[in-house]
N, C-alpha and C positions, 0 to 999 in steps of 0.2 A: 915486267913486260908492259908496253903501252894499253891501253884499250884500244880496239880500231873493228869499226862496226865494219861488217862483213856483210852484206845485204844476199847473196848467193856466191859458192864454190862449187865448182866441178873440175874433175879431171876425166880425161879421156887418155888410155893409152892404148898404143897400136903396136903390133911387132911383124918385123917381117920375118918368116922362116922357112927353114925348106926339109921335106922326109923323103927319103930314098931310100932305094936297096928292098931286101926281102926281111921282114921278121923269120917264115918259112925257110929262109935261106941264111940266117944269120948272118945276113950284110946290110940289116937296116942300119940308118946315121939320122942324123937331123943335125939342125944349126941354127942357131937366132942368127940375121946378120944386121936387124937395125931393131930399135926400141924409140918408140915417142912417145913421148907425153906432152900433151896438151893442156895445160890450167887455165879456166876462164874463172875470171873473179871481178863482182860486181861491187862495189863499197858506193858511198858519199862522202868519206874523209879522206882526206888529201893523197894525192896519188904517193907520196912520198912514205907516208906514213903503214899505207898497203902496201907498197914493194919492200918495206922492212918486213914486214909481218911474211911475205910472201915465201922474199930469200930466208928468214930463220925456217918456216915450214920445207922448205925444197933440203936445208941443209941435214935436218932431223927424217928423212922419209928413206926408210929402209929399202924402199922397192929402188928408188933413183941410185942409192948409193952400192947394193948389191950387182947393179947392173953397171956402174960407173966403175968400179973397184974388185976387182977379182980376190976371191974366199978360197982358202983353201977348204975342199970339200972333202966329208969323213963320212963314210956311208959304208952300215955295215946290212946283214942280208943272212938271214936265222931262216932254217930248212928243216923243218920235226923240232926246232926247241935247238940247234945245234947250229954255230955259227958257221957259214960255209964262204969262200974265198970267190968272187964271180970275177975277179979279173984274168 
């Protein structure tokens, strides 16, 4: 991998979502319907040289790619020590 001095990084990320219905009433929902991320990065070495470094960090970030690419999810749910079925 290059060397490429990195003088500051940040991200900021935002989501939009929504909650409804009753917990009380067992009709709550929710929903992500957008995700942003925002990357600011400051270098001195060549702008070319930091948009590699950038795209390789964007490509390895678990959070972008969970959200990019749907997982199938395994979620199990123990009630006294004894697995119990919540769907």
């Amino acid at each position: 991998m290059r060397k490429v001095g990195i003088t500051s990084a940040k991200v900021h990320v935002e989501l939009d979502y929504y909650l409804k219905g009753s917990v009380k009433q067992g009709t709550v929902e929710n929903k992500v319907t957008e995700v942003r991320s925002d990357f600011t990065v400051e270098s001195k070495d060549p702008e070319s040289d930091v948009l590699e470094i950038i795209r390789i960090a964007k490509q390895g970030c678990f959070a972008e790619n969970l959200v990019k690419n749907a997982v199938p999810l395994k979620s199990s749910c123990l009630l006294n020590g004894k697995e119990i079925d919540v769907t």
